[in-house]
C-alpha positions as CSV (number, residue, x, y, z in Angstrom):
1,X,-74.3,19.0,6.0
2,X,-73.0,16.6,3.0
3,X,-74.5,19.2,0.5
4,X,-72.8,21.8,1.7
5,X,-69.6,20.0,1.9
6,X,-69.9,19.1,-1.6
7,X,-70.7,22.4,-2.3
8,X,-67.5,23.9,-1.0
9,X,-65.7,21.0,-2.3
10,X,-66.7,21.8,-5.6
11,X,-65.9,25.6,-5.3
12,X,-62.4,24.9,-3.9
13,X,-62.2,23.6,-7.2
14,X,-63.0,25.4,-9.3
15,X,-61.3,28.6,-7.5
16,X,-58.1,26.4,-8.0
17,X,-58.9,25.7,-11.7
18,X,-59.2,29.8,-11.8
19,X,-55.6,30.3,-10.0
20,X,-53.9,27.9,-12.3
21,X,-55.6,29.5,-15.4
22,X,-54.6,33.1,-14.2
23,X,-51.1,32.1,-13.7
24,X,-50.4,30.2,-16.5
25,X,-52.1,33.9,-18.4
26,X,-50.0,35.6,-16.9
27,X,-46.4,33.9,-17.0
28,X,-47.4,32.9,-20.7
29,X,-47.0,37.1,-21.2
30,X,-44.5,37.5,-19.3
31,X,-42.4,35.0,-21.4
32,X,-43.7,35.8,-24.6
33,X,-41.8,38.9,-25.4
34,X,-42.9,42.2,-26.8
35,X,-44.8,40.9,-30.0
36,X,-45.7,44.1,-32.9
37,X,-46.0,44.0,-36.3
38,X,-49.1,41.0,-36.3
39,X,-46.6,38.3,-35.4
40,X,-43.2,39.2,-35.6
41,X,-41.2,40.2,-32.5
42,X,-38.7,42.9,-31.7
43,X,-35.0,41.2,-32.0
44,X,-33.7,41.1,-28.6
45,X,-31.9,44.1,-27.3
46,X,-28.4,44.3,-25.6
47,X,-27.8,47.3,-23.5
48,X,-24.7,49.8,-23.9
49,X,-24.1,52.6,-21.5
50,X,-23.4,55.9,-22.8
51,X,-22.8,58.5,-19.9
52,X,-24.7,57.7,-17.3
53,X,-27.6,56.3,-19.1
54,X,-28.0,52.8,-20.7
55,X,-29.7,52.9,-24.0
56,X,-31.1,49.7,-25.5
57,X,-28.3,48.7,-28.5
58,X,-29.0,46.0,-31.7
59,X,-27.6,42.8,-31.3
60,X,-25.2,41.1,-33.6
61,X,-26.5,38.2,-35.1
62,X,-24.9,34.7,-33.9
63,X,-22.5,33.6,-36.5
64,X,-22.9,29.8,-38.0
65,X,-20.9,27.7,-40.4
66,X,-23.7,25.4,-42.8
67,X,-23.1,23.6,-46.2
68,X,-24.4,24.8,-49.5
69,X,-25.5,22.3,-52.3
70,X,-22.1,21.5,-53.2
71,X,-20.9,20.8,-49.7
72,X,-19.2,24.1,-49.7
73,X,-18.7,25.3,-46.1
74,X,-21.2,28.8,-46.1
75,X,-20.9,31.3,-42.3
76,X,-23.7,34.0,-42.3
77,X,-21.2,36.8,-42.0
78,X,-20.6,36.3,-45.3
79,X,-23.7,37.5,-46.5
80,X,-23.2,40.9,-45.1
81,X,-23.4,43.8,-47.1
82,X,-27.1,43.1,-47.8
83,X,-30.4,42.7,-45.9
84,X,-30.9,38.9,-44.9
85,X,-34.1,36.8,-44.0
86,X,-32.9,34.0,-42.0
87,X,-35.3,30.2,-42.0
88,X,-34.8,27.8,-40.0
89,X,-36.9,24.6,-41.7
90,X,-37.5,20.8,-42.4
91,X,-38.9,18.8,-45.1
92,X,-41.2,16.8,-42.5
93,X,-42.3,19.9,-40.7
94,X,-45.6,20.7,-41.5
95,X,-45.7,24.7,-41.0
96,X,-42.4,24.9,-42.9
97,X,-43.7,23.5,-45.5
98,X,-47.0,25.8,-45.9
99,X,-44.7,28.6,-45.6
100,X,-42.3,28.0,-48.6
101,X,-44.6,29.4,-51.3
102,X,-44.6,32.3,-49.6
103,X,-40.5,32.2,-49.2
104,X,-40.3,31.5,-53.2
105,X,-43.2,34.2,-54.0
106,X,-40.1,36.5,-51.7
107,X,-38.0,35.2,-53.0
108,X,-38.8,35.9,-56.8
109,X,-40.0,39.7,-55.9
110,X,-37.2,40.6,-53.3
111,X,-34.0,38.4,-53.7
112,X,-31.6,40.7,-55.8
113,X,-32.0,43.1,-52.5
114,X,-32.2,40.4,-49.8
115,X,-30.0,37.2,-49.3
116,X,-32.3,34.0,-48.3
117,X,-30.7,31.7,-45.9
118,X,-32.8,28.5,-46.1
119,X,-31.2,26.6,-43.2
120,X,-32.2,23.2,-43.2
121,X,-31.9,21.3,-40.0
122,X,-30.1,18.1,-41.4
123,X,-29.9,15.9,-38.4
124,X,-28.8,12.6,-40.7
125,X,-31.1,10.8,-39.7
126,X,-35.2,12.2,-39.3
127,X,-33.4,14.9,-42.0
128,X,-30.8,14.3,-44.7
129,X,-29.3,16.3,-47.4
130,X,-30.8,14.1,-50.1
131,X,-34.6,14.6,-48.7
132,X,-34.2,18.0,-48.3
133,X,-32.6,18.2,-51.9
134,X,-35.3,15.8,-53.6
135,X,-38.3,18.0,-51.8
136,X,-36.9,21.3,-53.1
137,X,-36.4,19.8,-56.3
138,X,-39.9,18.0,-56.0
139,X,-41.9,21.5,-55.8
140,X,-39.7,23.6,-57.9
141,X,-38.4,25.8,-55.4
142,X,-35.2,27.8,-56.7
143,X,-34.1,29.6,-53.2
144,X,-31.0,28.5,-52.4
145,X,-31.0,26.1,-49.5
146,X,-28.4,25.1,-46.9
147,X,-27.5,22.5,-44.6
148,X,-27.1,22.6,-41.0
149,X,-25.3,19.0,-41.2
150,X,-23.3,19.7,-37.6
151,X,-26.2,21.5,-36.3
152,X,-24.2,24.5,-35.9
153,X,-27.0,27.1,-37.0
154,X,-29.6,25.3,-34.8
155,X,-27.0,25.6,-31.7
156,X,-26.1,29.0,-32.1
157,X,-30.2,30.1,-32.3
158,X,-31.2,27.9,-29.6
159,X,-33.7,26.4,-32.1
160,X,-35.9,23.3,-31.1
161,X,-39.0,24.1,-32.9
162,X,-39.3,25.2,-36.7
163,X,-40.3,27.1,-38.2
164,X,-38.3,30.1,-37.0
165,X,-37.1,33.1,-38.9
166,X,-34.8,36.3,-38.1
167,X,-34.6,39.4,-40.1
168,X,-31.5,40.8,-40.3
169,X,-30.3,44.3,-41.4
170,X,-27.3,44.2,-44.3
171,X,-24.8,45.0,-41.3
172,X,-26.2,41.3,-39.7
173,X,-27.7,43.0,-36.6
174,X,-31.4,41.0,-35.9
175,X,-34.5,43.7,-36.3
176,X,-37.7,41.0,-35.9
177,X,-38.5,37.5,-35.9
178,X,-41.2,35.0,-35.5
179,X,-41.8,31.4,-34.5
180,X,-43.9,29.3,-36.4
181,X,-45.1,29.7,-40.2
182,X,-45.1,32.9,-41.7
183,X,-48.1,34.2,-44.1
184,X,-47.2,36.7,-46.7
185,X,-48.2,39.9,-44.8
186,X,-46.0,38.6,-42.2
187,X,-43.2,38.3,-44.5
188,X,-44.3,41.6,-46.1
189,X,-44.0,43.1,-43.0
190,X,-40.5,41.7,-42.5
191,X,-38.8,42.9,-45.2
192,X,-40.0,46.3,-45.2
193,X,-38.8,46.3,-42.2
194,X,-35.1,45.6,-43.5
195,X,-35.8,47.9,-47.1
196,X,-37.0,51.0,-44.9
């Protein structure tokens, strides 16, 4: 009798363990969003109705105020006119910084046709403008970088995890973007999206 009450015990637990396991499956895809191109993700889609029908429409890009290298106040909307690749990145994240050869390799090939927006999460205090500087500097980097010193960037993206990055076509509408680090194909990937 004990046997068999461990028994069944031990398979309630296990079919439990098999419950939670499904259901954390399952709501993981539901939240993860439609995910093509090997890692990048369609830009989120407002809807417009046209008729009787409502057809899926691009979404305008959030704007943001941030601070170039000479403290010069920089918005996004004024890099329309051309295609622009959007990072969101710090000097003591990891990922970030396994992706920035990759954003300079970009940067050298593509960036008389793309704007790069290096947006630096500048917090003041894990982040500053003068460690961001001095590790650009450090390895060489000549994209330009920009600092999100009031956070305005990171509030208007909802960003509270970086790496991130957005696409976005020359009229500032988002077409992909990923979370985490990108590898070149990735990037590859991205920008043809935004040359094609």
């Amino acid at each position: 009798m004990e046997k068999t009450y461990k028994l069944l015990k031990l398979l309630a637990l296990v079919l439990a363990f098999a419950v939670v396991i499904a259901g954390a499956y399952l709501l993981y895809n539901q939240l993860s969003g439609e995910v093509s191109l090997g890692g990048l993700a369609s830009a989120p889609q407002s809807t417009q109705s046209s008729g009787d029908e409502t057809e899926p429409a691009p979404q305008l890009a959030p704007d943001f105020t941030v601070y170039d290298k000479d403290n010069n106040p920089v918005k996004l909307s004024d890099f329309q006119g051309k295609p622009v690749i959007l990072n969101f990145w710090a000097s003591w994240c990891g990922p970030c910084v396994s992706e920035m050869p990759e954003f300079q390799n970009f940067y050298d090939q593509y960036g008389e046709d793309i704007h790069f927006v290096l947006v630096n999460l500048t917090d003041g205090s894990q982040e500053t403008v003068e460690t961001a500087s001095k590790f650009v500097s450090d390895q060489g980097y000549t994209f330009p970088i920009y600092f999100d010193k009031d956070l305005d960037a990171a509030a208007a993206y909802g960003v509270n995890a970086v790496p991130v990055t957005y696409f976005l076509d020359a009229e500032g509408y988002l077409v992909v973007w990923a979370q985490g680090a990108l590898t070149a194909d990735m990037l590859q990937q991205g920008v043809d999206k935004l040359l094609n």
